[in-house]
C-alpha positions, -999 to +999 in steps of 0.1 A: +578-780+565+596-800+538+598-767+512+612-752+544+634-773+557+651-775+518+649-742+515+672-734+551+685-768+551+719-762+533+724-740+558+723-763+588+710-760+617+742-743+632+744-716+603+706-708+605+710-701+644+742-682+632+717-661+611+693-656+632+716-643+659+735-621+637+700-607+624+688-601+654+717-580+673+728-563+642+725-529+652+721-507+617+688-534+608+675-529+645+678-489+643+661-490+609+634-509+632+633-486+660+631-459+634+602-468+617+615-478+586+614-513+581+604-544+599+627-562+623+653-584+608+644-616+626+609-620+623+616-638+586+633-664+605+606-667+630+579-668+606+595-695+586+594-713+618+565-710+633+549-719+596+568-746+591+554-763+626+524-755+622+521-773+591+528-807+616+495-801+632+473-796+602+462-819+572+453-790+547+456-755+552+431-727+531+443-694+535+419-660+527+431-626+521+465-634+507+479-602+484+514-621+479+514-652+462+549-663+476+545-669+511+514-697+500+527-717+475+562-720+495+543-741+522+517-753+502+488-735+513+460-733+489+442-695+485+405-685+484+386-655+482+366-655+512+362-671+547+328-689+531+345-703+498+374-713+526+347-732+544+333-750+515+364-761+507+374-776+538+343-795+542+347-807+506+384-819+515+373-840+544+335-850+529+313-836+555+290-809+542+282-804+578+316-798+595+322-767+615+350-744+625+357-759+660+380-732+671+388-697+656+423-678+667+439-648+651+474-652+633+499-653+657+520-628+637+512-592+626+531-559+613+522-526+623+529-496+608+544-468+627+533-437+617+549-404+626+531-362+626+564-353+606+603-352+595+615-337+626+594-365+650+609-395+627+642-376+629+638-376+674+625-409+672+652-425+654+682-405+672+663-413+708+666-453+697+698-451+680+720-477+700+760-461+710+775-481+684+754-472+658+756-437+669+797-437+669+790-450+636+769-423+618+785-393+635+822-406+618+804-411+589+790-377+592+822-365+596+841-383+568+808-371+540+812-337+552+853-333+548+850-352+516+823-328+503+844-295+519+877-311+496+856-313+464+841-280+466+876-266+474+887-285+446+858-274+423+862-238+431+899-238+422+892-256+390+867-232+381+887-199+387+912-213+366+893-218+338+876-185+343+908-173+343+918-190+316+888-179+293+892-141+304+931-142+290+919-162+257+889-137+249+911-112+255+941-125+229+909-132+206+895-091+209+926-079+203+933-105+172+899-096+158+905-053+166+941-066+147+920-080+118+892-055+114+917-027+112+939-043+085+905-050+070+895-017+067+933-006+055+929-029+026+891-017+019+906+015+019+931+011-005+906-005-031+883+020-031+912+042-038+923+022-066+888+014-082+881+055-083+919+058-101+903+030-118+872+045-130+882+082-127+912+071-160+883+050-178+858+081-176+891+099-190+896+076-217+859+073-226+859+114-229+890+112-251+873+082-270+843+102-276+860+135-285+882+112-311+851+100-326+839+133-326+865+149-341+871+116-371+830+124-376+839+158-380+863+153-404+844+130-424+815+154-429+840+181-443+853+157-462+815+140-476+803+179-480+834+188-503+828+160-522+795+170-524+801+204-536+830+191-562+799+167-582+768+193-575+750+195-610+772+167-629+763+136-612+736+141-591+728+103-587+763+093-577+754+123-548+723+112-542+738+075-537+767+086-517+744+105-493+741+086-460+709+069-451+690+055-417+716+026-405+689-003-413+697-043-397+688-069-418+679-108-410+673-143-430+638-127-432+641-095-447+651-059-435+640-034-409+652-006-390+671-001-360+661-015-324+638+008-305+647+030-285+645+061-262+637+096-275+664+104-249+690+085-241+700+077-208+737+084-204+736+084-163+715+054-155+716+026-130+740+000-137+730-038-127+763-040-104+759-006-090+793+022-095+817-008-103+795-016-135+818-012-165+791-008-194+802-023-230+806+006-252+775-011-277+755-004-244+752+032-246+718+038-226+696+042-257+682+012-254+648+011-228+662-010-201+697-007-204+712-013-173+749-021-187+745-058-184+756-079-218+782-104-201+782-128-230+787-100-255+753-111-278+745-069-282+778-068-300+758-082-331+744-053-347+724-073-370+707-089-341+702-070-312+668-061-324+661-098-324+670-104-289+653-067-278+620-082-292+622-114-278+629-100-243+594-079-250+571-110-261+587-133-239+582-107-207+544-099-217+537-137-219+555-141-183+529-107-171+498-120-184+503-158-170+516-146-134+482-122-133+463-153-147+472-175-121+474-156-091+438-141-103+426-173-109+435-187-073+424-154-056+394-160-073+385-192-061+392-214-096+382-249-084+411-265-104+447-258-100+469-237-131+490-264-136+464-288-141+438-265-164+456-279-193+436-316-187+405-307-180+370-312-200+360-278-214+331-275-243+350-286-273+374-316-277+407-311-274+418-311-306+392-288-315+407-261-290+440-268-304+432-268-338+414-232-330+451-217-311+466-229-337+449-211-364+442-180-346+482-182-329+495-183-366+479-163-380+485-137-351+521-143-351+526-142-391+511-109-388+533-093-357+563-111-373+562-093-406+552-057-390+579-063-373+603-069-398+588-039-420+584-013-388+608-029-361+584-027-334+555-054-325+519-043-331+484-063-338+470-071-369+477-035-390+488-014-360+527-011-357+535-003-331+500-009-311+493+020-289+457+030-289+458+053-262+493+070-270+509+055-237+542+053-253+570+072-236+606+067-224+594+061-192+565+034-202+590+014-225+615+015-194+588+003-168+576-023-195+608-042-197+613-044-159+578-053-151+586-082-175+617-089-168+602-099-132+572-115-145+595-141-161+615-142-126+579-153-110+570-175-135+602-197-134+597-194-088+561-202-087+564-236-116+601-243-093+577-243-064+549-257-072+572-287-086+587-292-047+553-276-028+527-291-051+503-258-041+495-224-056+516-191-054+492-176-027+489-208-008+525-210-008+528-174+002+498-179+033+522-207+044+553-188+043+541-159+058+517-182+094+552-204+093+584-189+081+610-213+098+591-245+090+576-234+053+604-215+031+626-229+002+652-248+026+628-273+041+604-273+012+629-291-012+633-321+013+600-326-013+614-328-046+622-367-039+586-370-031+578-356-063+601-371-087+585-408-073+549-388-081+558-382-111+578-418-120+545-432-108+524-415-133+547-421-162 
């Protein structure tokens, strides 16, 4: 009674009556009531009450069964877990272990649950109990929701034509701006490809007129070698014999040897590297295999060493074949260790024993190529320059040799750029790509070249 009566007690006794009175005629909590839907109001105030003198008739109260916790400790009440462990403790509290329950009455309060077959008999029940007032009440609020709602969807429909509206005349003026564009477009398209065959139709002119110049000065200069010829015949033949032009040789720091390699046929229409628009230097005249018209830094201007760079191109694109086929082989196959890492492993001899033995056998190797090559201009092996055992050499081997190489050396350089980001083999990397082509390709896999320069900082 005391936790109650502080509890209600700032109220007074005239405002808890107040309350009470207002909670039990207020007609929205009593329809909630009638409905089904709640308890009534009231009945906390009566609870409270009844509780509260009923503790003036009792010394100690054990309660069983109690889910809430609230209600209990508010008036003091102490909980157990069954009517038996109830009993013991009340005997124990008043020290008789043989007192007995004198008197046994239900609690004088209860809820029940209405419960209802469906909607539409919650719905009947609720409108037959609805009190006038309340009813007044929900039909003009009824009535307010439902021209509110009819003004916003009014509201919303307008809005929403007008930006359709809106939209239709923008892509509209957006169509005809792009038609306006593409047309000019293809105007201007027009007019350079006009301008490039001008273009291209006056340098064919002035290459004919070039070549008919040279022609005609080469001529000349054989009339004028042969009459000088014929003015020495008999008196100095040496001086002829001297004056008589030889094979055009190219000399280095290393000695002398003849002309780059090349077709037994050149290729005067071939494809250029940038298609029709290719301008091709005039030392690029399609006798070299390979020749695609592509020199932007000028280095074939050199005479003296364009057979430097032609075989450097050839060793440097056979190293790129045999490696790409040895590492792809070797993964197909099943190697247990990975190509990039061969390098550390334990093999039969030390080391420096396997290096000693490349060394030797590199060297001499090289020595040998180097100096047919200087002697024959072409690479061989040991005594055969150029090596060609099975006469495969033709125009169209030496072309398909240079482009084979020349994308060997483009799939060397991708497979060591990804296996630097991926950390995996070329046919790994290719399985990955191929089950996973938005999540494995070169945009997300160089999110891992941070990961690998801290693998590799690591190791240093």
């Amino acid at each position: 009674r005391a936790i109650f009566e502080e509890a209600v007690g700032p109220l007074g006794p005239e405002r808890f009556e107040t309350l009470q009175e207002r909670f039990a005629n207020d007609d929205k909590l009593n329809d909630i009531y009638r409905a089904g839907l709640g308890p009534a109001a009231v009945h906390g105030f009566y609870m409270y009450t009844w509780a509260s003198h009923g503790m003036e008739k009792v010394g100690k109260v054990f309660v069983v069964g109690a889910t809430d916790d609230r209600g209990p400790d508010a008036l003091g009440w102490e909980k157990k877990n069954s009517v038996k462990e109830a009993v013991a403790a009340a005997r124990e509290w008043m020290g008789d272990p043989d007192a007995t329950a004198t008197f046994w009455q239900a609690p004088p309060v209860g809820y029940a649950r209405v419960s209802v077959g469906s909607e539409q008999e919650r719905a009947r029940i609720a409108k037959e109990s609805e009190c006038p007032k309340g009813q007044a009440k929900r039909l003009k609020s009824e009535a307010e929701t439902k021209e509110a709602e009819t003004k916003e969807a009014k509201v919303a429909t307008e809005k929403a034509e007008k930006a359709m509206a809106q939209k239709a005349k923008a892509d509209a003026e957006a169509t005809k701006a792009m038609m306006a564009r593409m047309g000019q477009a293809k105007k201007e398209e027009e007019v350079k490809k006009e301008e490039a065959k001008k273009e291209a139709e006056t340098k064919e002119q002035a290459k004919k007129e070039e070549a008919k110049t040279e022609e005609a000065k080469k001529q000349e200069a054989e009339k004028t070698q042969a009459k000088e010829l014929r003015k020495t015949v008999g008196s100095n033949a040496a001086a002829v014999a001297a004056k008589t032009p030889t094979e055009p040789s190219t000399s280095t720091a290393s000695g002398s040897f003849k002309k780059p390699r090349a077709l037994a046929t050149p290729r005067t229409e071939r494809a250029m590297w940038l298609g029709a628009v290719t301008v091709a230097p005039a030392h690029l005249d399609g006798a070299l295999p390979g020749d695609q018209g592509f020199d932007p830094l000028g280095l074939g201007k050199d005479g003296t060493r364009i057979a430097w760079y032609q075989e450097a191109e050839l060793v440097h694109g056979r190293w790129a074949m045999a490696a790409v086929v040895g590492i792809a082989g070797a993964e197909a196959s099943g190697a247990s260790s990975s190509w990039w890492s061969a390098g550390s492993a334990q093999y039969a001899l030390p080391t420096n024993a396997l290096l000693a033995v490349q060394f030797l056998a590199m060297g001499v190797l090289e020595l040998k190529r180097l100096r047919g090559f200087v002697d024959f201009g072409e690479s061989g092996v040991a005594g055969s320059f150029p090596f060609d055992p099975l006469h495969l050499a033709s125009d169209g081997t030496k072309i398909a040799e240079v482009k084979h190489g020349r994308l060997a050396m483009l799939a060397f350089v991708g497979i060591a750029a990804q296996t630097v980001v991926y950390r995996v083999a070329p046919l790994a990397a290719l399985r990955d790509h191929v089950e996973s082509p938005f999540q494995c390709n070169v945009f997300q896999n160089v999110q891992h070249l941070g990961q690998t320069f801290e693998f590799v900082a690591s190791t240093m």
